[in-house]
C-alpha positions in Angstrom: 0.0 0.0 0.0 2.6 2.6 0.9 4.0 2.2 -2.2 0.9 3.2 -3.7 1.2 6.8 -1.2 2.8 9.7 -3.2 3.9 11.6 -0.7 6.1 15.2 -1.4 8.0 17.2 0.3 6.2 20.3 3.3 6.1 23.3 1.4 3.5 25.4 2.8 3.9 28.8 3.6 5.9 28.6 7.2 8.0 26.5 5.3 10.1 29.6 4.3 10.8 30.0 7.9 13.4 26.8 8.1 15.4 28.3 5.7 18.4 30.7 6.6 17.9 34.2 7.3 19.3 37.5 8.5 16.2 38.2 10.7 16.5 37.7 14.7 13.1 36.1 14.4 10.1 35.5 12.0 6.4 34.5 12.2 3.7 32.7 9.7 0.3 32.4 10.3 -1.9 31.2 8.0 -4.9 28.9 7.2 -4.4 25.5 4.9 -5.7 25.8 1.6 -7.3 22.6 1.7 -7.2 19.1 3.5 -3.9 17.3 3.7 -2.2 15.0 5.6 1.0 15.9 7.1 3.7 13.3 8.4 6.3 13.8 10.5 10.2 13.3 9.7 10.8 10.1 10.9 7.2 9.2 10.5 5.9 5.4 9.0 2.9 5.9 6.9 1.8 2.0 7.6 1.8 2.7 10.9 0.6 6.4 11.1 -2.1 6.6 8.2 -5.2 4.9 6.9 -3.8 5.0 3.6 -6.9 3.3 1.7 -9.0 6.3 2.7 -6.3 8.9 1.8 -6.2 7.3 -1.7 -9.4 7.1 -2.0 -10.1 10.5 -1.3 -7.2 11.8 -3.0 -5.8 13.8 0.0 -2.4 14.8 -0.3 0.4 13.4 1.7 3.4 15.6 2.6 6.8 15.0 4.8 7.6 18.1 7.2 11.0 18.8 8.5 9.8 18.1 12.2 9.3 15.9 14.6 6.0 14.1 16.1 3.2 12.1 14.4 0.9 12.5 11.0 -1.7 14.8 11.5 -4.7 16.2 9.4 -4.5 19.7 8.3 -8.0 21.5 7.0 -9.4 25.3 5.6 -11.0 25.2 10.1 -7.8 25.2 11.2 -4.7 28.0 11.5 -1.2 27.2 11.3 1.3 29.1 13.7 5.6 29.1 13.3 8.1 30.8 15.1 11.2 30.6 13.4 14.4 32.2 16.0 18.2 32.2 16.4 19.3 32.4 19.3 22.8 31.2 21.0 22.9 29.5 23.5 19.8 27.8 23.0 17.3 26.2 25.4 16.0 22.5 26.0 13.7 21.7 22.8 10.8 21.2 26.3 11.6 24.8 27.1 11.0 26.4 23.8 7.7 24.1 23.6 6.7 25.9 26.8 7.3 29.1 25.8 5.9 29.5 22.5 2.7 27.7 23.7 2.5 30.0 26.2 2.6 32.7 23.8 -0.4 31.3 22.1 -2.1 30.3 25.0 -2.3 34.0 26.1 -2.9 35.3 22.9 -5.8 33.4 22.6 -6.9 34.6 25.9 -6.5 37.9 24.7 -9.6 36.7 22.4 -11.6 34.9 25.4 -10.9 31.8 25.4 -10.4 30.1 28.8 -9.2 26.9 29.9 -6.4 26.3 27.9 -3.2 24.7 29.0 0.1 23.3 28.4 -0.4 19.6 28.2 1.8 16.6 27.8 5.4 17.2 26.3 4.3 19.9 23.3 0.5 20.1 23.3 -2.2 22.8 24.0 -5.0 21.6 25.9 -8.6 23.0 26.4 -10.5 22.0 29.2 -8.5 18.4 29.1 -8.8 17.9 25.5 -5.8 18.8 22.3 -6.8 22.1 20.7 -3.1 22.0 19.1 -0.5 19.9 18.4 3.3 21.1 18.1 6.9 20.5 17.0 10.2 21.4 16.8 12.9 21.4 14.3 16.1 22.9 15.4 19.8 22.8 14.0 22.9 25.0 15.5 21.8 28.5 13.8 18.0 28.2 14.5 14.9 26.7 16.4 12.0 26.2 14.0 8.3 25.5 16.1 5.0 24.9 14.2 1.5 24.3 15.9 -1.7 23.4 14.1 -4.5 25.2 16.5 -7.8 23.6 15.1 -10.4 26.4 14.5 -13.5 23.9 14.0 -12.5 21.3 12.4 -14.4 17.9 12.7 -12.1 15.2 14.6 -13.9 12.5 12.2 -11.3 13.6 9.4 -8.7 12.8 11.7 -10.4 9.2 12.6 -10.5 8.8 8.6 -7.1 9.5 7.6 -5.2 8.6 11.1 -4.8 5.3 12.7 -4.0 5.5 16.9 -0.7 7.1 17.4 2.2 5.3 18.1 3.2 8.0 20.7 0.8 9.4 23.0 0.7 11.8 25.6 -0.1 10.4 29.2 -3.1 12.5 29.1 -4.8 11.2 26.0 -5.8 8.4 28.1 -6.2 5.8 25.5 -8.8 8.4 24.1 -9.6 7.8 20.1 -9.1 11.2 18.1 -13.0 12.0 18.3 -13.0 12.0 22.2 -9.3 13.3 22.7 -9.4 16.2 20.4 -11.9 19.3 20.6 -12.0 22.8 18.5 -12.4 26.4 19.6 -16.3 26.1 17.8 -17.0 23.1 19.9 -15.6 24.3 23.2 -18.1 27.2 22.1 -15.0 30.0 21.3 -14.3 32.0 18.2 -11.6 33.9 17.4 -11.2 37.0 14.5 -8.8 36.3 11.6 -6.7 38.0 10.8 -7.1 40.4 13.9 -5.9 37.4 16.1 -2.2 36.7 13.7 -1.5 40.6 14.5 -2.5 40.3 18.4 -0.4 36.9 18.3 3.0 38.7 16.5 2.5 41.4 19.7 2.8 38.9 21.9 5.3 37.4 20.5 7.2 40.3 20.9 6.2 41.0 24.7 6.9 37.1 26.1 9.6 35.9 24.2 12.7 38.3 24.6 13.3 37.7 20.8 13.0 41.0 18.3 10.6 40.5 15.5 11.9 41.9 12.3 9.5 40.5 9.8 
């Protein structure tokens, strides 16, 4: 089957942000196109995908530069990446917790309550994965990317996505449908693009990094 899975190389917008760069640090936000599916770099599609249903529906497959498991991008979700250099750098656990945090209270900025920092890299609302993140880091720069999911429908994720190999403690044994919730369902909204200009603020207030772009 896998051979049959034509899958290309991550070149969505943030992508720009892995390579090299004069700038001190650098932002993306934006919202997918369409639906894709989105594997990790050292991720196995037979063990990661339900690749019959991904053929079927002619979803495209591509390889990112990070870590972590497949996931399901969608038009209901928004895609945030810090790109930074900075020497020395922190624990790849450290950056996870400080760029969440950035989103965490940006989103509060925009009501939402109950969110957290769950697990090794996730954002949690009210016990459940808003957003999923990861890391890709070499000696010049850190790369992080999180998919925050708007109002997308977890049933996607049960289509294209078999159980993750690697789970959280607090998943639970949870399927995707019970272990993952969206701002719409948790009964929040947030203004586009209002909230990837109130994010880039505070950026710029939490993180001690200048942001030239």
């Amino acid at each position: 089957m896998n051979s049959d899975l034509h899958i290309v190389p991550y070149d969505l917008p943030d992508a720009e942000l892995m390579k090299p760069s004069a700038e001190a640090a650098r932002v993306s936000v934006f919202v997918p196109e369409r639906t894709m599916v989105v594997i990790g770099k050292g991720s196995d599609p037979a063990l990661e995908l339900r690749q019959e249903n991904i053929l079927a529906d002619g979803v495209p497959v591509l390889r990112r530069g990070t870590g972590g498991c497949a996931v399901v991008l969608t038009p209901d979700m928004l895609a945030v990446s810090f790109a930074v250099q900075h020497s020395p750098q922190l624990k790849s656990s450290e950056y996870f917790r400080l760029f969440n945090a950035i989103i965490i209270r940006a989103l509060e900025k925009h009501g939402v309550r109950g969110l957290e920092h769950a697990g090794t890299s996730d954002i949690a609302l009210q016990g459940r994965k808003l957003a999923g993140t990861a890391i890709y880091r070499n000696r010049e720069r850190v790369f992080y990317h999180a998919i925050i999911n708007l109002a997308s429908d977890a049933e996607l994720m049960e289509r294209y996505l078999k159980h993750p190999p690697r789970v959280p403690a607090y998943r639970a044994g949870r399927s995707h449908r019970d272990f993952v919730t969206s701002l719409s369902e948790a009964g929040f909204t947030v203004q586009l693009p209002r909230f990837g200009q109130d994010l880039k603020k505070q950026f710029r207030r939490e993180s001690g990094f200048p942001l030239l772009q």
